[in-house]
C-alpha positions, -999 to +999 in steps of 0.1 A: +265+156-350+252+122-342+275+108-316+262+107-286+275+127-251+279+108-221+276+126-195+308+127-167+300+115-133+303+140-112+331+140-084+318+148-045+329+180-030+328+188+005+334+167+038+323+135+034+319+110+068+331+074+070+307+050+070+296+036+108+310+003+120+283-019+134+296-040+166+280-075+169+255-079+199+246-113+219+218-128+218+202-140+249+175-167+248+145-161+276+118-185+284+088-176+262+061-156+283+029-184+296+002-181+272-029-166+292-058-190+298-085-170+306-098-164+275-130-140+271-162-153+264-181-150+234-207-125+231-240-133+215-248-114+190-282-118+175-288-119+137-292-097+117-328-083+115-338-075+082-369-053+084-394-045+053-374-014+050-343-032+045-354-060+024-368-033+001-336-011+003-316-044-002-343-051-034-341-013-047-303-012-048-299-044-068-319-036-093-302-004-095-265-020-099-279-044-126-298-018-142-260+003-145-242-022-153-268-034-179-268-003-198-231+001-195-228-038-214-254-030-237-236+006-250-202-004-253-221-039-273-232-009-292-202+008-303-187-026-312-214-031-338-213+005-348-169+002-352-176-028-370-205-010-397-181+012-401-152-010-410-172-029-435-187+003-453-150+016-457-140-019-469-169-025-494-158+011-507-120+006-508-130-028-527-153-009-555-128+015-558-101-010-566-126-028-591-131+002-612-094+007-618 
């Protein structure tokens, strides 16, 4: 009831092909290609502009990551204090319960 079947492996059926025998090649060194040296120039790009309406977009969605993240912090700080309430009313019961006995 309790021993344990292994199953049997399986033999192929059908045609089966022989595995393909690689032939070594020769390698033939070359002389490496000259390295170009007419190299593009550098286009100037100006700074970037920040506008008012940037600066204030830039300003708006800050505040808005720190405000998400902030209340994400301050909820999950929340039910950690709540878990651990919890865990001490159940422990100051347990404990009187055991006292009375």
């Amino acid at each position: 009831m309790f021993r344990p079947k292994v199953p049997t492996m399986p033999q192929p059926t059908g045609l089966t092909t022989p595995p393909a025998v690689v032939e070594p090649t020769a390698v033939t060194p070359h002389a490496p290609a000259p390295a170009s040296t007419a190299a593009t120039p550098a286009r100037n790009r100006p700074p970037v502009q920040l506008t008012p309406g940037t600066v204030l977009a830039l300003v708006g969605g800050g505040t808005a990551v720190v405000l998400v993240v902030g209340a994400v912090l301050v909820s999950m700080l929340l039910a950690v204090a709540l878990t651990a309430a919890s865990v001490a009313v159940c422990a100051l019961t347990v404990r009187s319960c055991i006292a009375r006995r």
